[in-house]
C-alpha positions in Angstrom: 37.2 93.9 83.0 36.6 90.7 81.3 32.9 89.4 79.8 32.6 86.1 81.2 29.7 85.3 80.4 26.6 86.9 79.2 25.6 90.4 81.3 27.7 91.7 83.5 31.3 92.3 83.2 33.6 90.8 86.1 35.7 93.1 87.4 39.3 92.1 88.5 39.5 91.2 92.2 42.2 92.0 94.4 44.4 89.6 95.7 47.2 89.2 97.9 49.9 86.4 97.2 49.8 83.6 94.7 50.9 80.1 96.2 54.4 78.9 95.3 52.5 75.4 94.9 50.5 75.1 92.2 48.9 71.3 92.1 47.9 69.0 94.2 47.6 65.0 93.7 46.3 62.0 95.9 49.7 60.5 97.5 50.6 57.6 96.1 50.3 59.6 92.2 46.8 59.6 90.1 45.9 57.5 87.1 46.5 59.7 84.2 42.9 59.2 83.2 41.9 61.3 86.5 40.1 64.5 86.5 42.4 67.8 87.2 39.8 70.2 89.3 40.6 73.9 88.4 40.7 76.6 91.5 41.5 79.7 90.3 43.6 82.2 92.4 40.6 84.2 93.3 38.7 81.0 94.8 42.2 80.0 96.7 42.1 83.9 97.7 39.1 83.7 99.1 39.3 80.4 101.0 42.3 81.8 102.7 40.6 85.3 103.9 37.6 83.7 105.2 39.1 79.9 106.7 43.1 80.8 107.5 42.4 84.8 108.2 39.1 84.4 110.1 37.6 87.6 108.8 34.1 88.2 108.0 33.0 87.7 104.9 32.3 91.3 104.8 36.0 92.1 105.7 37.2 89.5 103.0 34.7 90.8 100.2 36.0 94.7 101.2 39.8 93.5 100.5 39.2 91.9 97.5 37.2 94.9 96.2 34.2 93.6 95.8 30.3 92.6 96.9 29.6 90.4 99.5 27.7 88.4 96.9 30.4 87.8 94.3 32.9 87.2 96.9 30.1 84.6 98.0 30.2 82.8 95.1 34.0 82.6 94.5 33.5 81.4 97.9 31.2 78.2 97.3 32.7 77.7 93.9 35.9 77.0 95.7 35.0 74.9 98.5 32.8 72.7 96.3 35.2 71.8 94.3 38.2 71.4 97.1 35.8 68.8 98.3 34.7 67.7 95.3 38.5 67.3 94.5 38.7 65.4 98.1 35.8 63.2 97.9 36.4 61.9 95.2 40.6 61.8 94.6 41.4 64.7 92.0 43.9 66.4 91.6 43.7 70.4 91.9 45.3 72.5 90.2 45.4 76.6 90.4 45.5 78.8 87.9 45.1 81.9 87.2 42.4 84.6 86.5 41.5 88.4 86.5 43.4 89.9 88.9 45.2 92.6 90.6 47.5 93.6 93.3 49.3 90.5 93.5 52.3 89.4 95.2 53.9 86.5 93.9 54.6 83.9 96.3 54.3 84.5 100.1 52.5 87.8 100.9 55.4 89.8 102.0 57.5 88.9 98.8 57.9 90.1 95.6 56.4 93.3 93.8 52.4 94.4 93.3 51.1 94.0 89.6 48.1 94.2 88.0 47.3 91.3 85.6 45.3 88.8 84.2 47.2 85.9 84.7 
């Protein structure tokens, strides 16, 4: 568990794959004085469970191993700032967090670890 913060500890959340591409730019390249947005691979994981998946976001929340209210918030911290990032032409990158049970690049690839990455 890490201490983000103060109060509660977060507790690593499970997910499934990590993406094989890890940033994102405007086409045509980005001034080098442009902002770099920041989605971790738990907010990518849970964009993908809930918008590419279609489950529930009681479903999602149970395979990530945990609540439905800090899957919530990994939730709406990760579409703000995918649109934030599209709005307003920044580049995202992902990086990592507290995890576990990962598989590195598709899904059905590569072995289960447990990590903070």
């Amino acid at each position: 568990m890490v201490r983000c913060r103060r109060g509660r500890y977060r507790c690593a959340r499970r997910i499934e794959n990590i993406p094989a591409v890890t940033f994102y730019e405007p086409a045509g390249g980005s001034p080098p004085s442009t902002e770099v947005v920041e989605l971790s691979y738990v907010e990518l994981e849970a964009i993908r469970l809930i918008d590419l998946e279609k489950l529930t976001q009681e479903q999602a929340a149970t395979r990530m191993g945990i609540s439905r209210r800090s899957f919530w918030t990994d939730l709406a911290s990760a579409r703000w700032k995918i649109a934030h990032a599209l709005v307003n032409g920044h580049a995202i990158r992902m990086v990592g967090g507290h995890c576990s049970g990962i598989s590195r690049g598709n899904g059905n690839q590569g072995g289960k670890e447990n990590a903070k990455i």
